[in-house]
N, C-alpha and C positions, 0 to 999 in steps of 0.2 A: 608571628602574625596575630595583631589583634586583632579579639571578635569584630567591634564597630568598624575598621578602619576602611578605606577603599577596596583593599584587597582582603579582608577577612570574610569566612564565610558567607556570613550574611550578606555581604553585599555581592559576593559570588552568588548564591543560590536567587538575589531577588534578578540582577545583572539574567541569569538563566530564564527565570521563570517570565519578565518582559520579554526577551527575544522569543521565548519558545508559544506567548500570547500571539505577539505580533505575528510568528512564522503561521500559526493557525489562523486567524485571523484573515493573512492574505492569502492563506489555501482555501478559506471558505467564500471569499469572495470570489478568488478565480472560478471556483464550482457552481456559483448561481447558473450562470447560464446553461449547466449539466452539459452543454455540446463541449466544453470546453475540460470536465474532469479529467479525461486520461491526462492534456498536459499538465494541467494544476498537481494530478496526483506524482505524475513522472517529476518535475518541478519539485516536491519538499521530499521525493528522497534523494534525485542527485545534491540538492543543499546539503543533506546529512554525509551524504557519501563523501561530499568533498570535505566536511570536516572545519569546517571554516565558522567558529563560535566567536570569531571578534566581530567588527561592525559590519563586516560584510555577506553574511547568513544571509537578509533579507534580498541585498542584489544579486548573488547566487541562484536564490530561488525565480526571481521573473528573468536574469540571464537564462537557466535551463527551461522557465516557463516557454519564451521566446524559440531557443534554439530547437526544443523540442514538439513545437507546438504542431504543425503539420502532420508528422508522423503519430506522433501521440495520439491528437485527436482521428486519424485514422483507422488507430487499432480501438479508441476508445468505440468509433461506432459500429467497429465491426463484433466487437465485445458485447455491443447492446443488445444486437437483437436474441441471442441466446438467451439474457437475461430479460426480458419481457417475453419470450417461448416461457421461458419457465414460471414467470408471474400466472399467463393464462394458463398454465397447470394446476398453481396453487387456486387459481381462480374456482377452478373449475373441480376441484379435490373439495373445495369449502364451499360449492354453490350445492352442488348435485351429488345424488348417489349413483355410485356405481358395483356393478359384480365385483367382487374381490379385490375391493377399495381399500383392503390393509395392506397390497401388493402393492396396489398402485402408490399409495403412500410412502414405502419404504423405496422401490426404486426411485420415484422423482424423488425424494431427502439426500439418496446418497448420490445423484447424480445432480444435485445443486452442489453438495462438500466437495466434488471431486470438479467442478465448473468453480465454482469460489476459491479453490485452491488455487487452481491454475490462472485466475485471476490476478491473485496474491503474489505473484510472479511477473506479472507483462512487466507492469510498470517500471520495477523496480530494474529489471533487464532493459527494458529502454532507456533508464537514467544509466545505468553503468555503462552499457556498451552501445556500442556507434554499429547495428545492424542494419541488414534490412526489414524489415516488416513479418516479412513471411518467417524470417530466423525466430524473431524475438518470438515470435507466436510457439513456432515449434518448441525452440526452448521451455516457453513458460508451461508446452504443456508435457513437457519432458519431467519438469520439475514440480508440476503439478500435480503429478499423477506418482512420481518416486516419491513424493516428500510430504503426500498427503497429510500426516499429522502438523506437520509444523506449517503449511499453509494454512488449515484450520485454524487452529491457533494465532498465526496472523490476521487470520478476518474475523475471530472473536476478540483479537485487541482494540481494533478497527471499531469495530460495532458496541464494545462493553457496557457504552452507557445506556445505549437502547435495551440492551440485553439485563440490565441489574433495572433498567427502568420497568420493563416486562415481569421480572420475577419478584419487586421488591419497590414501587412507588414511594415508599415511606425512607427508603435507605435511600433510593434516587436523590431524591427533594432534601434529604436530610446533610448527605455528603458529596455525591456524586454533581448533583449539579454546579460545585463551586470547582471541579475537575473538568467540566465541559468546556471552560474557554480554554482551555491547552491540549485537550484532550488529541487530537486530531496530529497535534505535534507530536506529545508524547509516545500516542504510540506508534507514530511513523519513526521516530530515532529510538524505542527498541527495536521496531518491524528489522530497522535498517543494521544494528548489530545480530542482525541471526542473520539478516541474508549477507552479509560483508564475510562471516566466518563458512557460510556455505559457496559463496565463490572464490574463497583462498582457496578452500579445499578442492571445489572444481576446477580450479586454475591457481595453481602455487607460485608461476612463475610469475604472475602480475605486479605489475609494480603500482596499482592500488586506481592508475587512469581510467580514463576513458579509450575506448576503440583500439584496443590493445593486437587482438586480433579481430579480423575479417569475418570470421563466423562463429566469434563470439565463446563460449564456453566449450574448449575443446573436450574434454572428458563427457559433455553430454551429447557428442556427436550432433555438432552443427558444424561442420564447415560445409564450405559449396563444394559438391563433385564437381 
C-alpha cells in the first residue's frame, strides 16, 4: 500500500476526517432549532452503531434522524426541564447567599454528575434499541446511576472544548479550535465504542441490531411485567 495512493493512509485518514466534518456538521445543524437535539443526538450515534464508514454514514444518520424523531424529541423535552431546574440552581448559587451555601453547592454538583450521567445514556439506548419511552428512560437511569464514572466521562468528551476553553483560552485558540469542526463526531464514535462494549456485556447474545428484545437490556432489568 502506497502512502499517496487511493488507498494509502493518507487518503484513508483525510477520506475519515471529511466524512467525520460532514457527520458533525449535519448534527450541528439538526440541533439549531434545540427542540430537535434528542433526535439529532439519537441520529449520529445509531450512524456509529451501525458502522457504516462508506458513502452511506451521512444517509444513515437523517434515516435514524427521521425514524427517530418523534420519540427522541419526546424524551428530549421531558429531559429538559430537569435541566433548566438545575440552571435556576446554579442561578441562584451565583446570584445570592445563602446559610450553609458550601452544602448547597456540593449537593446540586453531584446531583447535575449523576442527572448528566443518565443523560449520557437516553440517547444512545434510543438509537440502539427499538423501546418504549418509559423503558429507555428507566434504563438510562439504571445505567446512570451504576456506571456513573463512565457517564461523566462521556459528557466530559461531549463538552472538552468548552472545558479546555474555560481552563486554558490560549491552548483553546491555539489547538483546540481547529478540533472543533469534528469535534462533536469524534467524540460521539468514542462515546459510541464504550457504550457498544457496555451493551455486549449487558446483553452477549445480541447480534449487534436494533430491537432485539422488547424490553431492551435484560441484565438491567427492563422487561414489561
Amino acid at each position: 500500500m502506497r502512502l499517496f495512493s487511493y488507498d494509502g493512509i493518507l487518503a484513508q485518514i483525510l477520506r475519515y476526517l471529511v466524512r467525520l466534518f460532514l457527520l458533525t456538521l449535519c448534527h450541528t445543524l439538526c440541533c439549531l432549532p434545540v427542540v430537535t437535539f434528542g433526535a439529532a443526538s439519537t441520529a449520529i450515534y445509531a450512524a456509529f452503531f451501525q458502522n457504516r464508514w462508506d458513502e452511506g454514514l451521512i444517509r444513515s444518520y437523517f434515516s435514524a434522524f427521521r425514524d427517530n424523531f418523534k420519540q427522541a424529541t419526546t424524551l428530549w423535552l421531558i429531559a429538559l426541564l430537569p435541566l433548566l431546574l438545575l440552571a435556576g440552581d446554579y442561578y441562584c448559587l451565583f446570584a445570592y447567599d445563602f446559610v450553609n451555601e458550601d452544602i448547597a453547592w456540593v449537593v446540586t454538583v453531584l446531583i447535575s454528575l449523576v442527572y448528566l450521567s443518565m443523560l449520557s445514556f437516553l440517547f444512545p439506548l434510543q438509537a440502539r434499541y427499538e423501546n418504549p419511552g418509559r423503558i429507555t428512560i428507566r434504563n438510562a437511569m439504571i445505567l446512570g446511576v451504576g456506571l456513573l464514572p463512565l457517564g461523566v466521562f462521556m459528557n466530559a468528551m461531549n463538552v472538552l472544548p468548552a472545558l479546555i476553553y474555560l481552563i486554558s483560552p490560549e491552548l483553546y485558540s491555539g489547538v483546540m479550535v481547529w478540533w472543533v469542526p469534528i469535534w462533536w463526531g469524534l467524540a460521539a464514535q468514542i462515546n459510541s465504542w464504550i457504550l457498544m462494549r457496555v451493551f455486549r456485556r449487558l446483553q452477549p447474545e445480541s447480534d449487534g441490531g436494533r430491537g432485539e428484545e422488547a424490553g431492551g437490556l435484560a441484565d438491567v432489568d427492563t422487561h414489561e411485567s
